[in-house]
VOBA-1610 file (N, C-alpha, C; in pm, whole numbers, padded with zeros to 5 digits, always signed):
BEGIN
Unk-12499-18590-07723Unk-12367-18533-07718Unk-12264-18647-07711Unk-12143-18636-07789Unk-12063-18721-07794Unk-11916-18693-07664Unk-11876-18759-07582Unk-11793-18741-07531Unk-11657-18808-07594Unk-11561-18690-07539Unk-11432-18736-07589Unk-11282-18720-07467Unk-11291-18826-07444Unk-11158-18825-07333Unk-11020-18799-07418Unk-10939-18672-07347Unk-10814-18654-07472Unk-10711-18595-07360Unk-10567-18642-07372Unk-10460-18631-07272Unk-10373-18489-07415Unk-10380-18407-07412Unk-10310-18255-07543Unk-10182-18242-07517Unk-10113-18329-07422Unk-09934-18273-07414Unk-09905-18432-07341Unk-09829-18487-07445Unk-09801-18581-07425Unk-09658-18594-07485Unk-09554-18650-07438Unk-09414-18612-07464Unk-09361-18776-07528Unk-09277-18806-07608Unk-09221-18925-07645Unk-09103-18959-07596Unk-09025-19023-07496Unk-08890-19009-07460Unk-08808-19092-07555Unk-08849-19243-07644Unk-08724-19285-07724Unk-08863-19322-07884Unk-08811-19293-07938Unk-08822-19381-08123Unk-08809-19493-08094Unk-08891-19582-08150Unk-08871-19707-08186Unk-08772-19753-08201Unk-08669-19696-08283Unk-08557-19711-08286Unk-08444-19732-08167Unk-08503-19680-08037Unk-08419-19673-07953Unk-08356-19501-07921Unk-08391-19388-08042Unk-08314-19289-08020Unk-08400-19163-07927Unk-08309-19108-07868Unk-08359-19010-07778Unk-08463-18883-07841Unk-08577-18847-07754Unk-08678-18769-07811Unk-08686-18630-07739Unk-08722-18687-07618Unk-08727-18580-07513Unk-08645-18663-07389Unk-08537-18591-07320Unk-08457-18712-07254Unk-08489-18669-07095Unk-08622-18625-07066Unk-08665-18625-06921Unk-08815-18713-06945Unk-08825-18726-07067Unk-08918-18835-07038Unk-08876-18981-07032Unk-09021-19110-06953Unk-08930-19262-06975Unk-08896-19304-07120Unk-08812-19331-07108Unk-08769-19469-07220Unk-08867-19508-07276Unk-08986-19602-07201Unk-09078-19630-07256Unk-09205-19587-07320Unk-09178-19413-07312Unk-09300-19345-07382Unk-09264-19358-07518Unk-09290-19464-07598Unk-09275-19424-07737Unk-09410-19391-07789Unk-09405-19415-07926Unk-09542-19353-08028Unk-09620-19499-07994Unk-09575-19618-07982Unk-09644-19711-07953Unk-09716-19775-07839Unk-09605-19775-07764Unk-09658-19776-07615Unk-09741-19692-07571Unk-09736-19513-07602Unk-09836-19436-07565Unk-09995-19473-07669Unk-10012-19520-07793Unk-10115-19519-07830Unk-10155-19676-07775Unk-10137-19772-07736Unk-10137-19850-07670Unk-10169-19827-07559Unk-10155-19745-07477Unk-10173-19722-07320Unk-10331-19626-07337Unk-10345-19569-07419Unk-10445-19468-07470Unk-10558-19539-07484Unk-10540-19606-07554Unk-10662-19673-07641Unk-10712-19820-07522Unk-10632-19894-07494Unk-10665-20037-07441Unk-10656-19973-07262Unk-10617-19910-07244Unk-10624-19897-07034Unk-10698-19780-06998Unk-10664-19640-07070Unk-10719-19531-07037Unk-10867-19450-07110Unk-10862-19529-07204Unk-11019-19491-07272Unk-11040-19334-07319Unk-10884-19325-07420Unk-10841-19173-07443Unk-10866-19217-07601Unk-10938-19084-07649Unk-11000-19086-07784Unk-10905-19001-07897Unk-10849-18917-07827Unk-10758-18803-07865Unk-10637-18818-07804Unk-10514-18801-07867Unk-10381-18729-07811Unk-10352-18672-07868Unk-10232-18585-07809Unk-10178-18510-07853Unk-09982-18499-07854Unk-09890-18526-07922Unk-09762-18591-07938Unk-09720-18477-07966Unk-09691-18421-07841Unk-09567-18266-07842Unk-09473-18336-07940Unk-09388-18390-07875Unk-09248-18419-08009Unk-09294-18507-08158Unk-09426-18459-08217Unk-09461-18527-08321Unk-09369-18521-08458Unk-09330-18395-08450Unk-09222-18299-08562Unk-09085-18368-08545Unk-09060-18447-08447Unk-08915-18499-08468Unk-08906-18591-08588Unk-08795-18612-08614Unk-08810-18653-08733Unk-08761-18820-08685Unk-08767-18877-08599Unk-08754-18987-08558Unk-08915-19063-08511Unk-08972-18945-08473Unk-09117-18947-08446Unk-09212-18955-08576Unk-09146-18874-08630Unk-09236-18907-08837Unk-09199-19033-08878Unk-09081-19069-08834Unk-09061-19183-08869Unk-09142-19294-08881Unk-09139-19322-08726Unk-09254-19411-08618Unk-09344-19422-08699Unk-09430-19314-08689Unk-09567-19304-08728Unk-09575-19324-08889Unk-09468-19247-08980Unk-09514-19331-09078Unk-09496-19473-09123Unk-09451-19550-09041Unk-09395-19698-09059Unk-09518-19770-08984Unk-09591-19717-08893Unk-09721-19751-08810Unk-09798-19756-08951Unk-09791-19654-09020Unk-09921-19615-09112Unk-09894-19755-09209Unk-09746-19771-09258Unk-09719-19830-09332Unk-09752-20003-09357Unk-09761-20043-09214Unk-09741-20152-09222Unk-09868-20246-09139Unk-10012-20069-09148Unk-10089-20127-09065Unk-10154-20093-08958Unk-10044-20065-08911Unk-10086-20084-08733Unk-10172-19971-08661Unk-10139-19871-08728Unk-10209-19736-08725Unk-10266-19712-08874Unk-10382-19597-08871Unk-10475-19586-08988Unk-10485-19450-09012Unk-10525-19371-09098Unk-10562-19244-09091Unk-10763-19236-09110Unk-10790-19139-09055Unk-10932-19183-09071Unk-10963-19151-09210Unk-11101-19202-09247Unk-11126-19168-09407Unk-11218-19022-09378Unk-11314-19068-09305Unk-11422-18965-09276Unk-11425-18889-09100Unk-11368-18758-09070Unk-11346-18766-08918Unk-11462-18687-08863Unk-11579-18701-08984Unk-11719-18673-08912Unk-11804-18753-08805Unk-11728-18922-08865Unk-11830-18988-08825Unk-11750-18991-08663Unk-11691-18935-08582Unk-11563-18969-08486Unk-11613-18854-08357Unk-11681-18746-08437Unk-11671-18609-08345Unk-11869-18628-08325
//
């Protein structure tokens, strides 16, 4: 059996950019810092990015995709 550690409501408070997401969350929850905090301290396999639909948040993530830093999987058999 494969285990999977996963945090499903996770909120973004600023864009990369600096602009407001959700404004009761920190400052520092961005798309980066949280997959950063996920992956390297907490040993979280899954999240989940309530404000993913913002469009400051599509942003993020597609400029992550863009330039690298984040990946999409090819195959998400080999994962589960």
């Amino acid at each position: 059996m494969y285990e999977v550690f996963a945090d499903l409501h996770v909120h973004i408070g600023r864009s990369e950019n600096g602009k407001p997401i959700k404004i009761t969350a920190a400052r520092s929850l961005n798309f980066a810092n949280i997959a950063k905090e996920c992956a390297d301290r907490k040993g979280i396999n899954v999240v989940g990015i309530i404000d993913c639909a913002s469009p400051y948040v599509i942003e993020d993530i597609e400029n992550f995709l863009k330039t690298g830093d984040a990946y999409e999987l090819e195959d998400r058999r080999n994962y589960i």
